[in-house]
C-alpha positions as a printed Julia matrix, in Angstrom:
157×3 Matrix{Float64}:
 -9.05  -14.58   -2.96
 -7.52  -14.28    0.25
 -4.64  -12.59    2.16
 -1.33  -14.45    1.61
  1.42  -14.6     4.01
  4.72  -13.33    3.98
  8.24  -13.33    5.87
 11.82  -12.34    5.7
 14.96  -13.05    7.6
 17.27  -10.17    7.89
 20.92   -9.41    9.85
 19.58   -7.82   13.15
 20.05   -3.95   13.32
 18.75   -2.04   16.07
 17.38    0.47   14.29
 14.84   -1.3    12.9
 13.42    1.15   10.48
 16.81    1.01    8.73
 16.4    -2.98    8.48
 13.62   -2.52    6.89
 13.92    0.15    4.15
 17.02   -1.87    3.63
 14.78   -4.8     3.23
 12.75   -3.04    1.1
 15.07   -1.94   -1.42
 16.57   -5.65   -1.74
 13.17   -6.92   -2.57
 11.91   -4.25   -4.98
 15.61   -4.37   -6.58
 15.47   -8.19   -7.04
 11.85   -7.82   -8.34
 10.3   -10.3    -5.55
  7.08   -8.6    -5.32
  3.76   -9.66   -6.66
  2.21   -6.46   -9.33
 -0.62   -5.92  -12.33
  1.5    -5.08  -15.01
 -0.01   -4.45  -18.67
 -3.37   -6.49  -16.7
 -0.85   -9.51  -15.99
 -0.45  -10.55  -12.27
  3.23  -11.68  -11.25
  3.61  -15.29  -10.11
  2.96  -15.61   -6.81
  5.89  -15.33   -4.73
  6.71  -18.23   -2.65
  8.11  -18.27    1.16
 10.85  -19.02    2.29
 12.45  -16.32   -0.75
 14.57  -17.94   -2.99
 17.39  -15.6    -3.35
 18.21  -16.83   -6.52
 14.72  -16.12   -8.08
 15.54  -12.52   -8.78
 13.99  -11.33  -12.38
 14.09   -7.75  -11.47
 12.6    -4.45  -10.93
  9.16   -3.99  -12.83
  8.75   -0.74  -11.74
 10.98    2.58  -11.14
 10.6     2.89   -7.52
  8.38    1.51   -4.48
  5.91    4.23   -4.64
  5.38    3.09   -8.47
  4.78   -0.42   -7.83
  2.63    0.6    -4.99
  0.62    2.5    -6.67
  0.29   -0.09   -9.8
 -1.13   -2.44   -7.38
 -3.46   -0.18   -5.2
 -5.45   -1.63   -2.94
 -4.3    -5.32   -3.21
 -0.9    -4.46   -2.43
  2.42   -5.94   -4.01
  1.6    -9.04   -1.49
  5.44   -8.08    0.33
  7.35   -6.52    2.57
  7.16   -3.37    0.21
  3.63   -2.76    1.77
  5.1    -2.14    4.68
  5.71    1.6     5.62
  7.26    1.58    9.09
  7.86   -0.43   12.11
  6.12    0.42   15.33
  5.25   -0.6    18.89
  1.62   -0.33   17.68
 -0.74   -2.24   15.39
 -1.79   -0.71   12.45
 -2.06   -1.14    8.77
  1.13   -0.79    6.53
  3.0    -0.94    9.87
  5.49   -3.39   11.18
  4.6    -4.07   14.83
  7.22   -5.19   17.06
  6.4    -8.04   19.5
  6.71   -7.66   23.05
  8.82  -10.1    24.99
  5.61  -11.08   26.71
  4.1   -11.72   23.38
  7.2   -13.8    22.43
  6.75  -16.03   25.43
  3.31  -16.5    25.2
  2.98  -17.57   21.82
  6.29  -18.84   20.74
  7.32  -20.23   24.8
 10.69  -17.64   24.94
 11.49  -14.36   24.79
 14.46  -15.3    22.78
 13.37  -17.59   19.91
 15.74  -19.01   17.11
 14.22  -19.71   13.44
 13.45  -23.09   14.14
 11.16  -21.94   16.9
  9.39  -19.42   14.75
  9.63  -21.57   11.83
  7.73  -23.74   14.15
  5.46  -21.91   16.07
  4.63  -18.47   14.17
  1.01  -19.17   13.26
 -0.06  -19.14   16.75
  0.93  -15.58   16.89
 -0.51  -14.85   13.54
 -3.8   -16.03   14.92
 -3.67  -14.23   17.69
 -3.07  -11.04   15.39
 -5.67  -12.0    13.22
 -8.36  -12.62   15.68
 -7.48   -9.51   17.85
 -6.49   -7.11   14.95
 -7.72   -8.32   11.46
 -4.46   -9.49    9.56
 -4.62   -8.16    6.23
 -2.06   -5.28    5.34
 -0.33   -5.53    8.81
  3.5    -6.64    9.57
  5.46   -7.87   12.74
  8.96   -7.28   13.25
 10.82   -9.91   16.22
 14.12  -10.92   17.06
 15.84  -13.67   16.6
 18.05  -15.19   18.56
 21.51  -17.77   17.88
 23.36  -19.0    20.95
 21.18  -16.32   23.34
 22.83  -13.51   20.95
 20.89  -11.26   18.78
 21.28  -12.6    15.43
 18.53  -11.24   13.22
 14.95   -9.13   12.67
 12.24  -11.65   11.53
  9.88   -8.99    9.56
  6.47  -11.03    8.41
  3.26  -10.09    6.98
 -0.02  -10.95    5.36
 -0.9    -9.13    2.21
 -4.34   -7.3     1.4
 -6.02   -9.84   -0.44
């Protein structure tokens, strides 16, 4: 089995910690993350979220479901712990501007751009870093405004 992407559109916030705890919560509340339970495995989830699929919380809190899964993770954004400026497991890095131009050709891309042009990064983080367990966290752009936090990830296996 391998690790299985994973991304999320949120309104920007420049605290980005608080995006993402916020984030979090919607997720775990809405029960969009992937769990053993009773030795039964969740359906998969599917990406782009569809807000509507929502069959609830399996679990008390985060740190519950967490620990149900152990080391495969819930295969979300609830395995991610924090967002950083550095590369690390459980962590959401945040790309550079340099990064952003690089591999998606702007330091100010839209959706359709990383809609478009994300796996190049994701390569990049995969053959420089390993990818399994580790986040980004980018923004988006509308109009040359800051519109929203792209937080992504690839699960644990």
């Amino acid at each position: 089995m391998g690790a299985d992407p994973y991304w999320y559109y949120v309104p920007y916030e420049e605290d980005k910690n608080s995006a993402l705890e916020k984030l979090k919560k919607r997720e775990f509340e809405a029960g969009r993350y992937n769990f053993n339970y009773f030795g039964k495995r969740n359906k998969l989830l599917r990406f782009p979220i569809d807000e509507t699929d929502a069959p609830g919380k399996g679990h008390g809190t985060i740190e519950e479901a967490l620990e149900d899964c152990g080391e495969c993770g819930t295969s979300s954004i609830l395995d991610i712990e924090s967002v950083s400026d550095n590369i690390d497991i459980c962590v959401a890095y945040v790309v550079t501007a340099e990064e952003m131009r690089e591999y998606l050709g702007t330091d100010k891309p839209t959706r359709n751009i990383i809609d478009e042009k994300i796996w190049g990064f994701w390569e990049y983080i995969a053959n420089s870093f390993g990818c399994r367990g580790v986040g980004i966290c980018m923004t988006v752009y509308e109009n040359d405004q800051l519109k929203e936090l792209y937080f992504g990830g690839y699960s644990f296996d």
